[in-house]
C-alpha positions in Angstrom: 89.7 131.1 105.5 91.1 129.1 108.4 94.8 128.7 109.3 94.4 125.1 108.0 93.0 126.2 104.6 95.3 128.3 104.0 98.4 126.0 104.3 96.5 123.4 102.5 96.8 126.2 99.7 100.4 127.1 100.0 101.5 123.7 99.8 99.0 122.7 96.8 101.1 125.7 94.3 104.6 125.6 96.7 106.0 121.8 97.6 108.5 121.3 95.1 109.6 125.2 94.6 110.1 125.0 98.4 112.0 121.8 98.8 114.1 123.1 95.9 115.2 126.4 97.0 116.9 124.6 100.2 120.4 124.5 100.5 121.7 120.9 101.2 122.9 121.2 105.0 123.6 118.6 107.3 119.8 117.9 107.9 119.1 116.2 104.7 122.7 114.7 104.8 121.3 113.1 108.1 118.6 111.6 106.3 120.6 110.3 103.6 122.9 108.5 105.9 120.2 106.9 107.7 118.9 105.4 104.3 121.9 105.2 103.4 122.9 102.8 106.4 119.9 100.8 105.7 121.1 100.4 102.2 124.4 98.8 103.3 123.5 96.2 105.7 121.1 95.2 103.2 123.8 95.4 100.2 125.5 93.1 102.8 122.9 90.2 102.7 122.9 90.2 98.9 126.7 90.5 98.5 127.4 87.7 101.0 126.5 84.7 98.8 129.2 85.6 96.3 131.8 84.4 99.1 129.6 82.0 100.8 128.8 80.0 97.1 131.3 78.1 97.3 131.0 76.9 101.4 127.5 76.0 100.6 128.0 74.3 97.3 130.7 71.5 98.9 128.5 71.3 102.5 125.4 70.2 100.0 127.4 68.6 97.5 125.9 70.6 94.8 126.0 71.0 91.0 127.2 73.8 89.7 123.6 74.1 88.3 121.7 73.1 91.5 124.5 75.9 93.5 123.4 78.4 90.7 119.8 77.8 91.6 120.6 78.4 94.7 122.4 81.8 94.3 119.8 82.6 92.0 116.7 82.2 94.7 116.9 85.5 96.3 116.5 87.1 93.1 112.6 85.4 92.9 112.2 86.9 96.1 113.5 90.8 94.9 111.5 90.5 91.5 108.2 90.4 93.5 109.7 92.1 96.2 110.2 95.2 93.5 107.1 95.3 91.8 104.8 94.9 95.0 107.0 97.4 97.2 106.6 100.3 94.3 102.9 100.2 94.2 102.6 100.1 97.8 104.7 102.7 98.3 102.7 105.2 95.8 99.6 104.2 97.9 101.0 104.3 100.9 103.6 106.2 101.7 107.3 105.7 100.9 108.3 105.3 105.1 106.1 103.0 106.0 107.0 100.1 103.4 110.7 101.0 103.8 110.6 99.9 107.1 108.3 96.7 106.5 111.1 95.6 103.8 114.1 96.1 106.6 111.6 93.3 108.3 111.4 91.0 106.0 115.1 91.0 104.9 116.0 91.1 108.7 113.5 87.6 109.4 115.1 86.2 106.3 118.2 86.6 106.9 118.0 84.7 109.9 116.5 82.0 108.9 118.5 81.5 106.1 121.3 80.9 108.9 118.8 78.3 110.5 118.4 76.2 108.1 119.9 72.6 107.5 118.5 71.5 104.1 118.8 73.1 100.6 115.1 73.6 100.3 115.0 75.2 103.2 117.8 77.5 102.6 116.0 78.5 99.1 112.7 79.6 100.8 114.3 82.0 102.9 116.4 82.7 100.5 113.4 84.0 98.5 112.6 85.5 101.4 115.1 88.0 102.2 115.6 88.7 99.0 111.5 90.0 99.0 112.7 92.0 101.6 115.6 93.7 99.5 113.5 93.7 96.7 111.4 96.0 98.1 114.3 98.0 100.2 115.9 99.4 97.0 113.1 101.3 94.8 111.6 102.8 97.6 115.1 104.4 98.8 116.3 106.0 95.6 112.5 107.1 95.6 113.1 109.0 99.4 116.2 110.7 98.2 115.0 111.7 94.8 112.0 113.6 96.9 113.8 115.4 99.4 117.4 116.3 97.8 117.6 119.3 95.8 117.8 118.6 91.6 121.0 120.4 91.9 122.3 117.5 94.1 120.4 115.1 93.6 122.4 112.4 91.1 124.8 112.8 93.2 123.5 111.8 95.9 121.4 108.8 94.6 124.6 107.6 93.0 126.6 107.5 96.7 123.9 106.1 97.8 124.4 102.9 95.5 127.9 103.7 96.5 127.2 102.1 100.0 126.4 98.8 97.9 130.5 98.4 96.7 131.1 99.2 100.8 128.5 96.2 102.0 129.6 94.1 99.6 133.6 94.3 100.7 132.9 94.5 104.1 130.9 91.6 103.4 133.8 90.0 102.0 135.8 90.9 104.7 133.2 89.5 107.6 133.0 85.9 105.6 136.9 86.2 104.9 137.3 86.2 109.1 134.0 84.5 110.3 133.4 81.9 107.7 136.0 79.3 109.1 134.9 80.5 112.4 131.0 80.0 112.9 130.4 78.7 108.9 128.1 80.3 106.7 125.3 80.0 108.7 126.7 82.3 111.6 127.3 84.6 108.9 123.4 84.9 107.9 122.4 85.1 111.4 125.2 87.9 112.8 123.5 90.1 109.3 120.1 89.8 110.5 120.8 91.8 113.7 120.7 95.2 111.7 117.4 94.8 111.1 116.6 96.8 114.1 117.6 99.9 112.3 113.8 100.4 111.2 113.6 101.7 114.6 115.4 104.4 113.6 113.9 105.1 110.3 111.0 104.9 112.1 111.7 108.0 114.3 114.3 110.4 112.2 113.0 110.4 108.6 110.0 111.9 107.1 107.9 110.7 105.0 107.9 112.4 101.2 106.4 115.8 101.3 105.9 115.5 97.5 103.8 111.9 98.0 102.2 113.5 100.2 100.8 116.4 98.2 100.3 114.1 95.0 98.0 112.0 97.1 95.7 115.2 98.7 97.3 115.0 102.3 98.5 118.6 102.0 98.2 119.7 105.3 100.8 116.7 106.2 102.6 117.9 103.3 103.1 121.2 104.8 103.7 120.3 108.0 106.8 118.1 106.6 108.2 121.0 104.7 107.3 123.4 107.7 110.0 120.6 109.6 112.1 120.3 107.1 112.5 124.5 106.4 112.9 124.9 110.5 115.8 122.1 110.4 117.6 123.5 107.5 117.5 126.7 109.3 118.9 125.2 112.5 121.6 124.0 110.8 122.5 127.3 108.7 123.0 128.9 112.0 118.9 130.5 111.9 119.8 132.3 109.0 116.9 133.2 106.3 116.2 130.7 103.9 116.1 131.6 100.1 113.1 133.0 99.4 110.6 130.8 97.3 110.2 132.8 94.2 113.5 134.1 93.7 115.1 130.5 93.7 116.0 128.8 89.6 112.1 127.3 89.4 109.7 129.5 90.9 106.2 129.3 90.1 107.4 127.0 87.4 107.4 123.4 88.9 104.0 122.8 89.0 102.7 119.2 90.7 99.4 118.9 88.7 98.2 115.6 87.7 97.2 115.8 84.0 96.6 112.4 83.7 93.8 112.5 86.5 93.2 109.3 89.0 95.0 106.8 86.2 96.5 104.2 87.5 100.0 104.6 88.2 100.9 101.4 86.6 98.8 102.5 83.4 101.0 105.7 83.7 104.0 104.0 82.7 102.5 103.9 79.3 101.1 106.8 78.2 102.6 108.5 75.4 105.2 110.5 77.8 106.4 107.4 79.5 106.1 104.7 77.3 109.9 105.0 75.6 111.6 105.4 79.0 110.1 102.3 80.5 111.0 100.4 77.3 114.3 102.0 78.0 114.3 100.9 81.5 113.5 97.6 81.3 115.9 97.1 78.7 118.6 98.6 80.6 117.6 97.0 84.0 117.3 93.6 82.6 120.1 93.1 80.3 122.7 94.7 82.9 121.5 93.0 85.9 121.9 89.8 84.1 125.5 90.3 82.8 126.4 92.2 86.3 124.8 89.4 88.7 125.6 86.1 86.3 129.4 87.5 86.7 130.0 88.4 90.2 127.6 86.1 92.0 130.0 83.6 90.4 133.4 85.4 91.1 134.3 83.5 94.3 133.6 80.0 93.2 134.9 80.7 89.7 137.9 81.6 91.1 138.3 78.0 93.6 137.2 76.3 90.1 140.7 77.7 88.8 142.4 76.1 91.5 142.4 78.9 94.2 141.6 78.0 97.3 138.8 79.2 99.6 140.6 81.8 101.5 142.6 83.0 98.5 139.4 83.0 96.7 137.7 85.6 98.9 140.4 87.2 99.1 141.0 88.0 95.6 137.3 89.1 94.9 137.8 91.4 98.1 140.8 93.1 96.4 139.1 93.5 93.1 135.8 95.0 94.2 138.1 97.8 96.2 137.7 99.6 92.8 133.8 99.6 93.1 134.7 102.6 95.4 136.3 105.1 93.3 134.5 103.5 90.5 130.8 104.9 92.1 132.5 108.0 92.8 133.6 108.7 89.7 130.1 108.0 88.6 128.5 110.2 91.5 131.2 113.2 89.9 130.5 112.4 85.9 126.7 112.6 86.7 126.4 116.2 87.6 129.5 117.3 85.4 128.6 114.8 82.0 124.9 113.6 82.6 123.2 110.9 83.3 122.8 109.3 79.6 126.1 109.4 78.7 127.7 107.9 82.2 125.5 105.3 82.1 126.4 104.6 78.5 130.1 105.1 79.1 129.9 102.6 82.4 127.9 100.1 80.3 130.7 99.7 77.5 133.5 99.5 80.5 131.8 97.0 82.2 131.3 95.3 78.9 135.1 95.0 78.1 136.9 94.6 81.2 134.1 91.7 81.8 135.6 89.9 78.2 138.8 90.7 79.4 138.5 89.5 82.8 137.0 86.1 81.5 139.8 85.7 79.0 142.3 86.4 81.7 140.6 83.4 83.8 140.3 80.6 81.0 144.0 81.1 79.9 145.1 80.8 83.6 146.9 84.3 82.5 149.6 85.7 86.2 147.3 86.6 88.9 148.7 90.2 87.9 146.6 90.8 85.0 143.4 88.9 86.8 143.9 91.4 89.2 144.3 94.5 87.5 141.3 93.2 85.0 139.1 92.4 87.9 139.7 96.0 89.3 138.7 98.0 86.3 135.6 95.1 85.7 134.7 96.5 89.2 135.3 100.4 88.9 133.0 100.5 86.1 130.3 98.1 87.5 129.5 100.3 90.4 129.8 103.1 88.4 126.5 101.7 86.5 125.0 100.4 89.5 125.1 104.2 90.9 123.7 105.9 87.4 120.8 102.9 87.1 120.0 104.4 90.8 120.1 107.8 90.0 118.2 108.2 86.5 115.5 105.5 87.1 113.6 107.6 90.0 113.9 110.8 87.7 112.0 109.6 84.6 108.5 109.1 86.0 106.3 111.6 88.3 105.5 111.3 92.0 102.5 109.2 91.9 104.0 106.8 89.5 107.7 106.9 90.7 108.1 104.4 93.2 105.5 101.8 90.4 107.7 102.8 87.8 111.4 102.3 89.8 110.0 98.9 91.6 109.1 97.6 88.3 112.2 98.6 86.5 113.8 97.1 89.5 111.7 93.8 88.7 112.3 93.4 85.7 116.3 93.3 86.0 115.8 90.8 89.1 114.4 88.5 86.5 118.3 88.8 84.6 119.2 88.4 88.0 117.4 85.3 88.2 118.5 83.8 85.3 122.0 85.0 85.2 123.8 83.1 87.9 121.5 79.7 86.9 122.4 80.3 83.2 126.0 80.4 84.3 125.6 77.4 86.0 124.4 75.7 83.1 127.0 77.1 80.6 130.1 76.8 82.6 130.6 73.2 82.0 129.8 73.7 78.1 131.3 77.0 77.5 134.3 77.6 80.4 134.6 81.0 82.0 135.8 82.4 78.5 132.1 82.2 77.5 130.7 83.0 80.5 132.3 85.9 80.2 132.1 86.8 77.3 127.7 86.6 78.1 128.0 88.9 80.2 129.9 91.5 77.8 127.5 90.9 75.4 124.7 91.7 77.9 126.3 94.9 78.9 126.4 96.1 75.5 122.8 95.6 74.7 121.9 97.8 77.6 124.2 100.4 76.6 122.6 100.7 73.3 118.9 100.7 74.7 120.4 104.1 76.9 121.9 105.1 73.7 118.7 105.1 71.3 115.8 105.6 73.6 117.5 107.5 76.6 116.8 111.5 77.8 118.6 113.8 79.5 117.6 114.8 83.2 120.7 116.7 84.1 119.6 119.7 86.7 116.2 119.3 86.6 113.5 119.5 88.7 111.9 116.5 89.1 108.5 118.1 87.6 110.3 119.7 85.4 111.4 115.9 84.0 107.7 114.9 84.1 106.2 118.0 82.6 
């Protein structure tokens, strides 16, 4: 047996036990930031239209339907964005689309900040948001693979965590540039990170366990051989945990008992079926309620009689609680679970939203909009950071980045229709029942986690699919 054969055959029966038994050093923390970084310049694009709305709406003289079609436009681009980066990502390779998607958003985002018509504007606008689309399953779908189960919710969930951070610092950028260089300098200074893919390109790996699901298992090894060495670098060259003495063992086994199927067919067999109901459910329904809302927030706020800069400036202040409020959420995951944080963020979001809204129709002291806005915020980025962390968890490799992306999809059609169906019921209804939507949409996706939800607490991701 030659030396290849023979590490071909270690990594066929050892991937996941070895990736498991690692401690979590610095190494895989590096790898996390750098998706991590990625993350937030893209959270940055898709936040920026909340405080940009409003700009763009009175430059175009705009409806308040025709501005939430606008809003709404980046959202066609992320549903097929979703669906079309998780299948190509299970085919091939997580790393390579993840850096085609930082392209696209990079490209879009520029020529979003180039254009001088509102047609214009919406095509690129569909655009970047292709590029996010496919950004976001494909991330959680890196982490999942190489963090330990022991740390892994809680490090999908600060992941999501750098969305809160783009978004404010987004707020801040448009607070300071957009009476400076307009909204358009504002799309073209965020198209400038794009050149971070060089970076992904040359510091992270792509996912040992992909690799092994798909046959390559002398890559595999060689990426798990890296990984070992730079986990031992960083413990000083101490010994690494021996393979069968860590919690799994032998016992995470990466067989395909479903054969060559499809992995779109895979999210409905009889194992899967139930969670991507579940999913969809819970993707669609929140994304809705979360995106109607906050895409909204800025120019709601200048409806009311604020002005621009007090505008931004408010929605700044309230989303300073999406920070502890993702936190929190990284903390309850590990210590609670999954189900039950994500139920528990779904019913805050759910009430503080009502309570926000009824705060904004009565013209109640910008006190209590305040306070309500900040605890509408804490417990929306707590749910953003559990939808992150349990959606990559419920299907196996070969169907994991399929199944996230069109989870993912699915919500960006509430996405889609949130912010226009706000549009089209703020006249009718007032920000009381715009509100008071999104509550309601909140709710049904807490009860779709509540009846058809599992538990995936400290396990191994084979474990979960087994």
């Amino acid at each position: 047996m030659d030396m290849h054969t023979h590490s071909a055959l270690d990594v066929r029966h050892g991937v996941a036990a070895r990736l498991e038994r690692l401690p979590l050093t610095r190494y895989q923390r590096f790898i996390f930031f750098i998706i991590a970084t990625a993350w937030f310049f893209d959270s940055m694009d898709l936040g920026i239209m909340t405080f940009v709305l409003g700009s763009i709406k009175t430059e175009f003289g705009l409806s308040a339907a025709q501005a939430g079609m606008v809003a709404s436009a980046s959202f066609v681009g992320m549903f097929l964005g979703a669906a079309t980066a998780g299948m190509l990502a299970d085919k091939f390779g997580r790393k390579p689309v993840f850096q085609i998607s930082m392209i696209f958003w990079g490209v879009g985002s520029l020529m979003c900040g180039l254009s001088h018509g509102v047609t214009m504007l919406v095509v690129f606008r569909v655009l970047l948001g292709f590029g996010m689309g496919m950004e976001f399953p494909i991330g959680q779908s890196m982490i999942s693979e190489i963090v330990p189960a022991k740390n892994r919710g809680r490090y999908i969930a600060m992941l999501e965590g750098f969305w809160p951070i783009g978004f404010i610092v987004a707020g801040i950028a448009a607070y300071f540039l957009l009476p400076l260089v307009g909204w358009r300098g504002i799309f073209v200074a965020l198209a400038v990170p794009a050149v971070f893919v060089f970076i992904v390109r040359r510091y992270v790996p792509e996912s040992p366990r992909w690799l092994e699901d798909t046959g390559k298992l002398v890559e595999a090894d060689a990426i798990v051989a890296h990984i070992e060495a730079r986990v031992k670098s960083a413990m000083g060259g101490g010994a690494l945990p021996d393979v069968e003495a860590n919690p799994y063992g032998r016992t995470i086994s990466s067989a395909r008992p479903d054969g060559r199927r499809a992995a779109f067919s895979q999210l409905w067999t009889n194992g899967y079926r139930m969670r991507t109901v579940m999913l969809w459910a819970l993707w669609f329904f929140a994304l809705l309620g979360y995106y109607g809302l906050t895409t909204w927030l800025g120019a709601l706020l200048q409806q009311a009689g604020y002005a621009v800069t007090k505008s931004v400036f408010y929605t700044i202040v309230i989303s300073l609680a999406g920070i502890p409020g993702f936190l929190f959420s990284a903390w309850l995951l590990e210590a609670w679970g999954r189900k039950a944080t994500c139920v528990l963020a779904l019913t805050g979001s759910a009430v503080f939203a009502y309570l926000y809204g009824q705060a904004a129709a009565t013209h109640a002291p910008v006190e209590q909009l305040v306070v309500t806005g900040l605890c509408m915020q804490f417990f929306f980025f707590g749910m953003w950071s559990v939808l992150y962390a349990y959606t990559p968890e419920l299907y196996p490799t070969r169907a994991r980045a399929t199944g996230a992306g069109f989870a993912s999809s699915v919500g960006r059609l509430g996405s889609l229709i949130g912010p226009y169906v706000v549009g089209v019921l703020l006249p009718v209804t007032g920000q009381g029942g715009v509100f008071t939507l999104g509550a309601a949409s909140f709710a049904v996706a807490a009860i779709a986690v509540l009846a058809m939800g599992v538990e995936t607490k400290g396990m191994a991701l084979e474990e979960i699919s087994n």
